[in-house]
C-alpha positions as CSV (number, residue, x, y, z in Angstrom):
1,X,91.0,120.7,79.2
2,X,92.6,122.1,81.9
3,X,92.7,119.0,84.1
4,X,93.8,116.9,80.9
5,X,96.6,119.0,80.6
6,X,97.6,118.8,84.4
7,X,97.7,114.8,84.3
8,X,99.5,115.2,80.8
9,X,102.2,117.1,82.4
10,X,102.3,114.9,85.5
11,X,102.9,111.5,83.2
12,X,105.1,113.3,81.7
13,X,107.3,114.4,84.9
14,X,107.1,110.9,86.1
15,X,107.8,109.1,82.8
16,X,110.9,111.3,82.1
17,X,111.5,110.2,86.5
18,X,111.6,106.7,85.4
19,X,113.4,107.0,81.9
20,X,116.3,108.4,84.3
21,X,115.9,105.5,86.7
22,X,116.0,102.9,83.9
23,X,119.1,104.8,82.2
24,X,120.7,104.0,85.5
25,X,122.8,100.1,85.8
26,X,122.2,100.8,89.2
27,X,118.8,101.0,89.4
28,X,118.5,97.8,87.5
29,X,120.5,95.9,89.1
30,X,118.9,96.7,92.7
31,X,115.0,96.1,90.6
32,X,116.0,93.0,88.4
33,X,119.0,91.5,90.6
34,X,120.1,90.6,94.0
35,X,120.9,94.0,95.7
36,X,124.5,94.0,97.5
37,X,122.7,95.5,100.3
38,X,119.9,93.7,102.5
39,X,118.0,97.1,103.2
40,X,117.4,97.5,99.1
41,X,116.3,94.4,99.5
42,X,113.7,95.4,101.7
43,X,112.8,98.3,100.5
44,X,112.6,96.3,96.6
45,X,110.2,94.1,98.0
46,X,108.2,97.1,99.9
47,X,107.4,98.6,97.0
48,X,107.1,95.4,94.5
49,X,104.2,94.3,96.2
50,X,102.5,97.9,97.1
51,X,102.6,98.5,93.3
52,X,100.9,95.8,92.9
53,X,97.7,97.2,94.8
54,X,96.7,100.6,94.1
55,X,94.2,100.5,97.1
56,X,97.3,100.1,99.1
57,X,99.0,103.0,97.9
58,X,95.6,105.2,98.4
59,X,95.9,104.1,102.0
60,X,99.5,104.8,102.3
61,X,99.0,108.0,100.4
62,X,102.9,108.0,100.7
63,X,103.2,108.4,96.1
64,X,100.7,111.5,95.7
65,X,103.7,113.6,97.7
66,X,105.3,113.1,94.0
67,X,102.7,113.8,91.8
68,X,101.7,109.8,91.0
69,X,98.1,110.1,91.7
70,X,97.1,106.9,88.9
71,X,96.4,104.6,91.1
72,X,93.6,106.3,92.8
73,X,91.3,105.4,90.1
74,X,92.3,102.0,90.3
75,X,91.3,98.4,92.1
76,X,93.4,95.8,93.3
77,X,93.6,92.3,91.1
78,X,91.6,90.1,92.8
79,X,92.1,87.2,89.8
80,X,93.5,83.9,90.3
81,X,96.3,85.3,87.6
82,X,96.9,87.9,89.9
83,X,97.4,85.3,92.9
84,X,99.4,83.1,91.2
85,X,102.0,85.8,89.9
86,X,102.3,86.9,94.0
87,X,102.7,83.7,95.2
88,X,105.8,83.3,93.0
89,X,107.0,86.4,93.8
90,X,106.7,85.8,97.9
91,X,109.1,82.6,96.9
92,X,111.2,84.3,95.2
93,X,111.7,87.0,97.5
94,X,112.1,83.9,100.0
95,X,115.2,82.5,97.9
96,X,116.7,86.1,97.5
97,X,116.2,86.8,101.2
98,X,118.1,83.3,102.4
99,X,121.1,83.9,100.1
100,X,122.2,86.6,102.7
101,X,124.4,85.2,105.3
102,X,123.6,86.5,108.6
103,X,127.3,86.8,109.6
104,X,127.4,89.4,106.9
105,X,124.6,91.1,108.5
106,X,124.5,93.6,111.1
107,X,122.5,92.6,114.3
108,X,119.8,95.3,113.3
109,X,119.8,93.9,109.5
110,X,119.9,90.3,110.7
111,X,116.5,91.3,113.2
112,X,114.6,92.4,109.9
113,X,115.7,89.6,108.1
114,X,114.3,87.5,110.7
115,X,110.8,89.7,110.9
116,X,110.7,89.0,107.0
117,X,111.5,85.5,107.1
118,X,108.5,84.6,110.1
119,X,106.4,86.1,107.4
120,X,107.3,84.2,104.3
121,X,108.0,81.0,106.1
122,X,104.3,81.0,106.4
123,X,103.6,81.3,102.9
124,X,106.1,78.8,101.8
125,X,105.2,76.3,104.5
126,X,101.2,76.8,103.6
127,X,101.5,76.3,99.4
128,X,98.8,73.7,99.7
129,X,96.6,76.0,102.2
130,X,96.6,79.1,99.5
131,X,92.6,78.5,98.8
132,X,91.5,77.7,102.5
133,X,89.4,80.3,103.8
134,X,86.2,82.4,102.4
135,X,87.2,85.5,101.1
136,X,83.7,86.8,101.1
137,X,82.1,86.2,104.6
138,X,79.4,88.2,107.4
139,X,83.0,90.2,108.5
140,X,85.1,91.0,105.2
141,X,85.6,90.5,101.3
142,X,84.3,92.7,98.7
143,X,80.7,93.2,99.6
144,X,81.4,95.3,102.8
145,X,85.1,96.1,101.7
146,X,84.7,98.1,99.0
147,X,82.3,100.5,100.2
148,X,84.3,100.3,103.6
149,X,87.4,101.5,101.7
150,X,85.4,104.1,99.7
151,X,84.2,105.8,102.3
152,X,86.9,105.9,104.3
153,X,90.1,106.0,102.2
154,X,89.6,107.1,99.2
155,X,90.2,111.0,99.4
156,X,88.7,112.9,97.4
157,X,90.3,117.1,96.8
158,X,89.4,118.0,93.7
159,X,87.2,117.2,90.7
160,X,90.3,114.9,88.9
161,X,89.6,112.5,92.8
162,X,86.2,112.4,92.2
163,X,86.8,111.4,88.6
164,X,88.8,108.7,90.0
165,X,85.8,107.5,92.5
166,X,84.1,107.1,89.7
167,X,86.2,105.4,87.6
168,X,86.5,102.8,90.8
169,X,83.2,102.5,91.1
170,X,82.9,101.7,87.1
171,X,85.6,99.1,87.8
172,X,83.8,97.3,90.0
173,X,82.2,94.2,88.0
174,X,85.8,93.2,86.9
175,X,86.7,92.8,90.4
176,X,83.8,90.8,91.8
177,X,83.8,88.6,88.6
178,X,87.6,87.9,89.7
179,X,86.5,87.3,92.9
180,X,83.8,85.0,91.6
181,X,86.3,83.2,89.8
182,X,87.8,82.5,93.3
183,X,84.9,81.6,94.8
184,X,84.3,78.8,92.3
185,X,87.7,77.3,92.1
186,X,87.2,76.7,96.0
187,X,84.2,75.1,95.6
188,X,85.7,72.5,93.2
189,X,88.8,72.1,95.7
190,X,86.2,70.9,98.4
191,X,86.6,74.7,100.5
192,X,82.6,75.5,100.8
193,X,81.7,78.3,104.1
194,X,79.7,77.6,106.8
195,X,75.7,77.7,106.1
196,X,75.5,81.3,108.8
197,X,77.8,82.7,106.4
198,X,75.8,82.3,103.1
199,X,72.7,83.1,104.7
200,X,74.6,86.5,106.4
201,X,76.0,87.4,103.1
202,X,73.2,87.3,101.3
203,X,71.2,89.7,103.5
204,X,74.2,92.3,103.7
205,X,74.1,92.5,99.9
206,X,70.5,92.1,99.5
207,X,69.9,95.2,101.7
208,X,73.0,96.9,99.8
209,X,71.6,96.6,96.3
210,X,68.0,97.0,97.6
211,X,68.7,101.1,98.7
212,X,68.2,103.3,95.7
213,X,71.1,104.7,94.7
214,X,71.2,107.8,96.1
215,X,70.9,106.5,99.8
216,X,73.7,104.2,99.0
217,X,77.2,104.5,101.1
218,X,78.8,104.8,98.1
219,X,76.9,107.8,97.1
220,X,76.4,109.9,100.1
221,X,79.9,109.3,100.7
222,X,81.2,110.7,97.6
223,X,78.5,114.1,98.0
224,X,79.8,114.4,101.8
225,X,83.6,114.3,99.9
226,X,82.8,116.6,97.2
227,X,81.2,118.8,99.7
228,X,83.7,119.4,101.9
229,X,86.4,119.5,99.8
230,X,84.3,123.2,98.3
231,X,83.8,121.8,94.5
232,X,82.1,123.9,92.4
233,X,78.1,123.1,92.6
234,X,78.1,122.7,88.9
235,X,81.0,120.3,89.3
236,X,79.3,118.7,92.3
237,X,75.8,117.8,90.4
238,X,77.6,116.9,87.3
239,X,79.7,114.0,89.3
240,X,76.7,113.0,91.1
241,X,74.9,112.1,88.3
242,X,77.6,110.2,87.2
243,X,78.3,108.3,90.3
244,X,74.3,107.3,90.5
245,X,74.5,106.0,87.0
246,X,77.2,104.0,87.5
247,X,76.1,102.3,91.0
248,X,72.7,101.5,88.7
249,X,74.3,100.7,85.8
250,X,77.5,98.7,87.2
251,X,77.9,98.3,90.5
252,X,74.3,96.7,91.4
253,X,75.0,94.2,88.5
254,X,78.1,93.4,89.9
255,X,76.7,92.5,93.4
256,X,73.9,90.4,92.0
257,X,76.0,88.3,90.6
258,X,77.5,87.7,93.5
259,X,74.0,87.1,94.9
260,X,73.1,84.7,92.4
261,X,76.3,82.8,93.4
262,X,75.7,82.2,97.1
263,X,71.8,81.2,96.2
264,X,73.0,78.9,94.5
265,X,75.4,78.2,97.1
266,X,72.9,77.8,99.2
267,X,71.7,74.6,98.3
268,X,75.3,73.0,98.8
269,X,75.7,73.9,102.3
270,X,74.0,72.9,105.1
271,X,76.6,72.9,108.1
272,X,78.6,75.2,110.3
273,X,82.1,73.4,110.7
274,X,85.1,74.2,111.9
275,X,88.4,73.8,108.9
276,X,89.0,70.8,110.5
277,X,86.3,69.5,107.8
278,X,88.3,71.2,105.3
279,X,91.1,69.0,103.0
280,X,93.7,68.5,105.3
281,X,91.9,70.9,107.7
282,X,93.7,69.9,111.3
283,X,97.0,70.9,109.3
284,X,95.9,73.5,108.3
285,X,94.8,74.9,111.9
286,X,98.1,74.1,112.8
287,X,99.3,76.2,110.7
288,X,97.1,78.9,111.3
289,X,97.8,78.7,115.0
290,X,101.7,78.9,114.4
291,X,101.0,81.9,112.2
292,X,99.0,84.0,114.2
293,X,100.4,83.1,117.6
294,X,104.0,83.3,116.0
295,X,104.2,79.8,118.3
296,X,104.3,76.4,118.2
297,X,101.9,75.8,120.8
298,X,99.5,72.9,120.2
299,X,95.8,73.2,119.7
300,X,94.7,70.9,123.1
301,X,97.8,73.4,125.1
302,X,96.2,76.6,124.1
303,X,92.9,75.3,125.1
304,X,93.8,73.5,128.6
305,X,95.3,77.1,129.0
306,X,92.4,79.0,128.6
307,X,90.5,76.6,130.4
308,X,93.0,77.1,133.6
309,X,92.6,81.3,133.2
310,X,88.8,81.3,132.9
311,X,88.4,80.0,136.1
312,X,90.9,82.5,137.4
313,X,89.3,85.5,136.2
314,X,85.7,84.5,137.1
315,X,86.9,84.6,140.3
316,X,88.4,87.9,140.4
317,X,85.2,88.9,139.1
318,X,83.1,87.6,141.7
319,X,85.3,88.8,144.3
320,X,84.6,92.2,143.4
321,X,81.0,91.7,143.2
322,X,81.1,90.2,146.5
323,X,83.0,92.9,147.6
324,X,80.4,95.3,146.3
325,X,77.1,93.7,148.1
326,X,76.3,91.4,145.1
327,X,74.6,87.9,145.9
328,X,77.2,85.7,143.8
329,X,76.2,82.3,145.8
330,X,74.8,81.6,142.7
331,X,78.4,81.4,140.3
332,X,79.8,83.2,138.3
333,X,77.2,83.2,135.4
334,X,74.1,84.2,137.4
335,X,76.1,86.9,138.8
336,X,77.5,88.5,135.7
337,X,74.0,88.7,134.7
338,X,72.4,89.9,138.1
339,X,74.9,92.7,137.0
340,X,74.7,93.5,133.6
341,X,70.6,93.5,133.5
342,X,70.8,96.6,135.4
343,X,69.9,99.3,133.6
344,X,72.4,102.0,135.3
345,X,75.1,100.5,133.4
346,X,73.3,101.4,130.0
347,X,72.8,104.6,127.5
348,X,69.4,105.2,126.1
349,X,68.7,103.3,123.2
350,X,68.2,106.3,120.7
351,X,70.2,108.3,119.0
352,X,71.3,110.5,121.1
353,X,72.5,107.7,123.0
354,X,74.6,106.3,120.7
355,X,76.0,110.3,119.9
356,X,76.7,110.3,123.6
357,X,78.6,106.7,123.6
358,X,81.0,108.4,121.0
359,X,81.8,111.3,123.1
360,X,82.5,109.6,126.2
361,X,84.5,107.5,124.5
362,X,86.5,110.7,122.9
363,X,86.3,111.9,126.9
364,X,88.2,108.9,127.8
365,X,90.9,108.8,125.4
366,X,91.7,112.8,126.7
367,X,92.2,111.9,129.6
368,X,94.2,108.6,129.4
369,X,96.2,110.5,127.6
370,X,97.0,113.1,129.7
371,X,98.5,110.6,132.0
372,X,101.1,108.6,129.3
373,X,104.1,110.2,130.9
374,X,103.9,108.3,133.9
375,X,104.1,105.2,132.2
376,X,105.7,106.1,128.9
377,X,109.0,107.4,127.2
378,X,107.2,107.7,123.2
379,X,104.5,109.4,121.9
380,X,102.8,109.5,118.4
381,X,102.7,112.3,116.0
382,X,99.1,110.7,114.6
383,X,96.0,112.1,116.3
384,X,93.2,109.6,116.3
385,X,89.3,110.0,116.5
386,X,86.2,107.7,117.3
387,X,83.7,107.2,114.6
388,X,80.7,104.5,114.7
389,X,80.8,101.4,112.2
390,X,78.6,102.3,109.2
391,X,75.3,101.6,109.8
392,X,75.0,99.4,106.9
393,X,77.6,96.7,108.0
394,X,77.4,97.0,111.8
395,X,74.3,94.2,112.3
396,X,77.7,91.9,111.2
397,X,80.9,93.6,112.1
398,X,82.1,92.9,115.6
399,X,82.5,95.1,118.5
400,X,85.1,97.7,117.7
401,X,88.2,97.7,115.3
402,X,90.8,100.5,114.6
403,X,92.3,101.9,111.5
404,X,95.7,102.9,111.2
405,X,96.3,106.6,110.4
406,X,97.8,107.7,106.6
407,X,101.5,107.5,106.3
408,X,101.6,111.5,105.6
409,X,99.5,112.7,108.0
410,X,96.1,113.0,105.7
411,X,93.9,110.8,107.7
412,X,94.3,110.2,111.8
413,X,93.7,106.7,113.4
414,X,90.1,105.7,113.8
415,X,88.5,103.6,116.9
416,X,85.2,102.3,115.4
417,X,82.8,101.5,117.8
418,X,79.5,99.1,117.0
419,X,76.3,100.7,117.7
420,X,74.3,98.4,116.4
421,X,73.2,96.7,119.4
422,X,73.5,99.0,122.9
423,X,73.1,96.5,125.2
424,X,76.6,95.3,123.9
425,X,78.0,98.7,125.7
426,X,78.0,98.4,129.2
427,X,79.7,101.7,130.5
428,X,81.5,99.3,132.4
429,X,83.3,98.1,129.4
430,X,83.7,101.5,127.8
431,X,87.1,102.7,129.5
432,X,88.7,99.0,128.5
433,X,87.6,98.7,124.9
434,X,88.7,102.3,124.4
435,X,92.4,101.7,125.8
436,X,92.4,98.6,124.0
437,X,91.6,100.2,120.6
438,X,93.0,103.7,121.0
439,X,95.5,104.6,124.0
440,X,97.6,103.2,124.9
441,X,96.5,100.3,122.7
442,X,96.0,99.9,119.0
443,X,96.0,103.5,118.2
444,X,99.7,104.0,120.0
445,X,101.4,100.8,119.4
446,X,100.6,101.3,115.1
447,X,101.3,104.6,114.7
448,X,104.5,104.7,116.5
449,X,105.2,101.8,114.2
450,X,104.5,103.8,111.5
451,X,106.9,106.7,112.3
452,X,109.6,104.8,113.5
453,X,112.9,106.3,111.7
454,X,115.8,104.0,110.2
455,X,113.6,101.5,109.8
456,X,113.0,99.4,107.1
457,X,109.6,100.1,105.3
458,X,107.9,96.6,105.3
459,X,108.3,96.6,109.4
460,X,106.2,100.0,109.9
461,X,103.6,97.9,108.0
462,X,103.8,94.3,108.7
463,X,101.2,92.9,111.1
464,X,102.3,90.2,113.6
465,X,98.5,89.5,114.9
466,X,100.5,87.6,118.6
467,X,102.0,91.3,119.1
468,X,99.5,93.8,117.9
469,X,96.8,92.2,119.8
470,X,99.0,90.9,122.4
471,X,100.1,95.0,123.1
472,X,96.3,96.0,122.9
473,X,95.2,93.6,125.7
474,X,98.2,94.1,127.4
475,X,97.1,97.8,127.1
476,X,94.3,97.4,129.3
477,X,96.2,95.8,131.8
478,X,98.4,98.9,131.9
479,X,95.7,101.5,132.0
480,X,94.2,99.7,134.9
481,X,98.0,100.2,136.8
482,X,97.5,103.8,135.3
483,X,94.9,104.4,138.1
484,X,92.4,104.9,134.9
485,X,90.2,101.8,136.0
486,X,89.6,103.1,140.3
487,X,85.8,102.5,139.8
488,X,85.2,98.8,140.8
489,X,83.2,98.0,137.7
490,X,85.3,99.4,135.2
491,X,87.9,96.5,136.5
492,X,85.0,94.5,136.2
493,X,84.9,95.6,132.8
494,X,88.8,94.6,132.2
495,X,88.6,91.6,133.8
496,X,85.5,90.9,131.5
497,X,87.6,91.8,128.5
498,X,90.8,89.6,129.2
499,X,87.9,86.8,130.1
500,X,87.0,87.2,126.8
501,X,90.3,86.5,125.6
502,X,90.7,83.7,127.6
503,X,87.5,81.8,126.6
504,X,88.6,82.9,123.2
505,X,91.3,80.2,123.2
506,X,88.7,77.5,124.5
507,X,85.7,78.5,121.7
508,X,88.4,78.9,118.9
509,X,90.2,75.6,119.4
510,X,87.0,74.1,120.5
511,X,85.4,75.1,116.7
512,X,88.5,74.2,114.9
513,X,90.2,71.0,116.8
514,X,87.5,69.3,119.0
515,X,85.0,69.8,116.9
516,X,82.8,71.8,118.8
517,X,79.5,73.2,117.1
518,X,78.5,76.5,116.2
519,X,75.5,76.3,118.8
520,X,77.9,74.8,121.1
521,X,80.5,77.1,121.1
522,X,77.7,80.1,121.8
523,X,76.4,77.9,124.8
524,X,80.2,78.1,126.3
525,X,80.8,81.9,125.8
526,X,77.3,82.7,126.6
527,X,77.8,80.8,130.2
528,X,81.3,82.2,130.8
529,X,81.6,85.7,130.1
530,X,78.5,87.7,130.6
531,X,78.5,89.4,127.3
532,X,75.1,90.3,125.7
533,X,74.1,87.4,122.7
534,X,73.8,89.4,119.7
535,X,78.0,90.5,120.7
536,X,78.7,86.7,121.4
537,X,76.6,85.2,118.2
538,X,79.2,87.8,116.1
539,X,82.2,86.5,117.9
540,X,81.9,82.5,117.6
541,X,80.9,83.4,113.6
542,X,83.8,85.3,113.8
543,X,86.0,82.5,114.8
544,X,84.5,79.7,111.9
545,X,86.0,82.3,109.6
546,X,89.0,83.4,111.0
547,X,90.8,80.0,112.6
548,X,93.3,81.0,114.9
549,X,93.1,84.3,115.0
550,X,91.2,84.7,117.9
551,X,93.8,83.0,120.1
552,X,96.9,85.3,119.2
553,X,95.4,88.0,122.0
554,X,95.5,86.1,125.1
555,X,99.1,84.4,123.7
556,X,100.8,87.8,123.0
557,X,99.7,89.3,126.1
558,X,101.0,86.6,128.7
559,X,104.3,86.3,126.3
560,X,104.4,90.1,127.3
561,X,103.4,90.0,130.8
562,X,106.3,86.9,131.4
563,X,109.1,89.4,129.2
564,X,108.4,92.3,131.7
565,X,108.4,90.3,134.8
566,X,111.9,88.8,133.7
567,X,112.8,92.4,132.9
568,X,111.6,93.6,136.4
569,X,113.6,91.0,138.5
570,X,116.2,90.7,136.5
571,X,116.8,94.5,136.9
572,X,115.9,95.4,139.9
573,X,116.1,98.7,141.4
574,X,116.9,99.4,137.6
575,X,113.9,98.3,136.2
576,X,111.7,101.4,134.7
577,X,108.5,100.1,132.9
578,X,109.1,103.3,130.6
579,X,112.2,101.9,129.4
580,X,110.6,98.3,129.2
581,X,107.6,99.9,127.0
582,X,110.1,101.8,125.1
583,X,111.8,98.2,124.1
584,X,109.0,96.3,123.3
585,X,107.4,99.5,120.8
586,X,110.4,100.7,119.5
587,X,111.0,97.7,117.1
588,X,107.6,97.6,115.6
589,X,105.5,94.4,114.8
590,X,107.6,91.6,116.0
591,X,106.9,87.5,116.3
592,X,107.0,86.4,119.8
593,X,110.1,84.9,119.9
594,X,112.1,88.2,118.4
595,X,110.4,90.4,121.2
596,X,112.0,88.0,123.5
597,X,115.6,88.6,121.6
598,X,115.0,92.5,122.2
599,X,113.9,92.3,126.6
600,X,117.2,89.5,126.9
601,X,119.2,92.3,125.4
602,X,117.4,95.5,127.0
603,X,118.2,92.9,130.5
604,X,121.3,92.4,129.4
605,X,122.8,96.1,128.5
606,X,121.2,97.3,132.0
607,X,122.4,94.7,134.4
């Protein structure tokens, strides 16, 4: 009763909020109406499209401050209605957001515009592209998203949050049917996966709905929660019963038809191509290039590119080696593997291997950041910690990936590491992968993002793939001129990495513009960069699924490297690379061509 009353009194609050709100001409005008002022503009659009997905706002966490707690028992739309509703509202925001002249626009205003405009460009240029890609694949959709965002977002303080786990978890059938829905209308348009990815997707889930209830992610994760967070035993079993009952009862049911689906589906494909044997599928990876490069670079330059910097890399490798007393008459691929087969480079294969990995990775990050000033004006307020991929998706997921922390400070950034296989973590590679995802990578370039001040809401958010993972490799470069990287096969272990990146742009564009096979597209990486098969298998899968996406590291990274060399000569004896760090962060998520804007101007207000 007492919680009834609590959320009784809360609606209340916020409906009498909004009756004010709605009293007000000015309120509608800004919500119904082009806004006088570009930032409500902005900051409209913001929120238009995070109201429209509650598991947004539970990640923001940036609404509970005032009481609005609702959509925490809620799941996005994943319908077709749904889609079609935000499509039209992305070109309508693109009309609103032309009728501002940019000579009534400050040169800060005019920026954002800009940032906003790369974005919906994309949209608007790729209407007939909205259904190409496979929204449930080995890396992402709802079979390994959901639990995913479950267990790691949803928070969970009190007995009213873990009434609205629940009621998520009781939701779930309407979401997968919507997602079904999806799935089907591709199928008629032509848009069928690759045959790994049926085959992949069907042995996640089958393992999921396979593990009784109670040894289920969603589950344990909700009795870890309620633990924690000190609820009442009573309370505790009471919820817990629930929750089993409704992952038997609903959300098994809801995953087998999804199963059923891709058995089915199973029949149809036999194939792994690239989207190039999708409708339209070469303008399409045009398209995705352009989007995730934030460039108009063509698929056969980015891959002659990447051709031209694998050879360079190999041989700083092998000079290194050489350096060190390795035999590398044999090339570059006989060498790498003299040296990775050595077991010195490697933790035990147990567990307390693995609990080992995660604390010299925590080690690493202490101590890299102890050295930040030397190299950097900013800091972030946002700690961050190092977790391992649940076990349940890591056969799949790739390497590493980091999660942004919560807008008000409720959840730090997380570095996920893969554990699954061990010989994919060469301590070699550990310092480089850890810079890249945490400092002074991922970790610092998002949350400083995040808490930039005077700055309009969508840019602390929006992700421009070119610069985020452009930074994070550049990152690794930095660390090394840090002095972090003095043992000769920890540069080994950078040079690996941005090798990586490099026959990234040759595998992707290979897959998705030359037509290159699955099989031969693991042959290439295989031969070129050392890395252990299980890690390589996941990455050329990765690429079938994601077109394009793979290539925006190596892109953004040399787009940064050229901006700072121009910065450096052009300055001189002026030039501080804190100063040129400070530019390039202190504007958030940029395209390419905008970062450039901001160094000409940094260049131009220090000459």
């Amino acid at each position: 009763m007492k919680r009834v009353l609590k959320k009784i009194l809360k609606y209340f609050a916020v409906l009498l909020l909004l009756l004010v709100l709605l009293g007000s001409a000015f309120f509608v005008h800004v919500w119904y109406f082009k806004p006088y002022d570009i930032n409500l503009f902005f900051g409209r659009t913001a929120l238009q499209f995070a109201l429209k997905s509650p598991e947004t706002l539970s990640s923001l966490r940036v609404l509970e401050k005032f009481g609005m707690e609702g959509h925490n028992a809620e799941l996005n739309d994943a319908s077709l209605t749904a889609g079609d509703e935000t499509f039209a509202h992305v070109l309508q925001a693109h009309e609103t957001l032309l009728s501002y002249a940019d000579e009534d626009l400050d040169p800060a205003d005019k920026m954002s515009k800009d940032v906003m405009l790369s974005l919906l460009n994309i949209v608007v240029d790729g209407q007939r592209f909205r259904f190409h890609n496979y929204p449930v694949n080995q890396l992402f959709g709802v079979q390994n998203g959901f639990p995913s965002f479950m267990e790691s977002t949803h928070q969970v303080h009190d007995v009213g949050d873990a009434e609205d786990y629940i009621s998520r978890l009781s939701k779930v059938g309407i979401k997968f049917d919507q997602v079904l829905e999806g799935l089907k209308h591709r199928e008629n348009l032509g848009i069928l996966p690759p045959q790994f990815v049926v085959t992949k997707v069907l042995e996640e889930m089958n393992g999921f709905v396979n593990t009784p209830a109670e040894d289920n992610i969603l589950f344990t994760a909700l009795a870890d929660k309620m633990e924690q967070a000190g609820l009442a035993v009573e309370d505790q079993q009471t919820l817990a019963t629930d929750a089993r009952s409704t992952i038997e009862q609903t959300v098994y049911p809801a995953y087998q038809r999804l199963i059923d689906y891709f058995v089915r589906l199973d029949n149809k494909v036999s194939e792994n191509h690239g989207v190039w044997n999708l409708p339209d599928g070469d303008a399409y990876y045009t398209l995705a290039l352009k989007f995730f490069t934030t460039t108009d670079y063509s698929p056969s330059y980015i891959h002659d590119f990447g051709l031209t910097e694998v050879d360079r890399i190999q041989q700083e490798i092998l000079d290194i080696l050489a350096g060190e007393g390795w035999d590398v008459s044999g090339g570059f691929t006989s060498s790498i593997e003299n040296m990775a087969v050595n077991p010195r480079f490697y933790y035990s294969d147990s567990d307390e291997g693995r609990e080992q990995i995660l604390d010299d990775y925590k080690t690493m990050l202490v101590e890299i950041e102890q050295q930040m000033a030397s190299h950097f004006h900013d800091f972030p307020e946002a700690g961050m910690d190092v977790q391992r991929i649940p076990e349940f998706k890591e056969k799949t997921a790739p390497g590493a990936y980091y999660q942004r922390p919560a807008m008000d400070g409720s959840r730090p950034g997380v570095f996920y590491a893969n554990l699954y296989d061990i010989k994919a973590t060469p301590k070699y590679g550990m310092k480089t992968l850890a810079y890249h995802e945490g400092i002074p990578g991922h970790h610092y370039q998002l949350a400083i993002q995040q808490e930039l001040e005077n700055m309009p809401f969508f840019r602390k958010m929006v992700p421009f793939t070119a610069y985020s993972e452009g930074w994070a490799l550049y990152a690794e470069r930095v660390a090394y001129e840090m002095g972090m990287l003095s043992d000769p096969y920890d540069n080994i272990g950078r040079l690996q990495a941005e090798l990586f990146r490099a026959v990234r742009l040759v595998v992707d564009t290979g897959i998705h513009a030359k037509r290159w096979s699955r099989e031969q597209a693991i042959t290439y990486m295989l031969s070129n960069t050392g890395m252990a098969e299980s890690d390589v298998v996941s990455e050329i899968e990765r690429y079938f699924v994601m077109p394009g996406q793979a290539t925006s590291y190596k892109v953004g990274m040399t787009k940064i490297l050229e901006l700072r060399e121009q910065a450096r000569q052009a300055l001189g004896d002026r030039y501080d690379v804190r100063d040129f760090h400070r530019v390039v962060l202190n504007s958030g998520s940029v395209p390419l061509n905008i970062l450039e804007q901001l160094v000409d101007q940094y260049i131009q207000e220090n000459s």
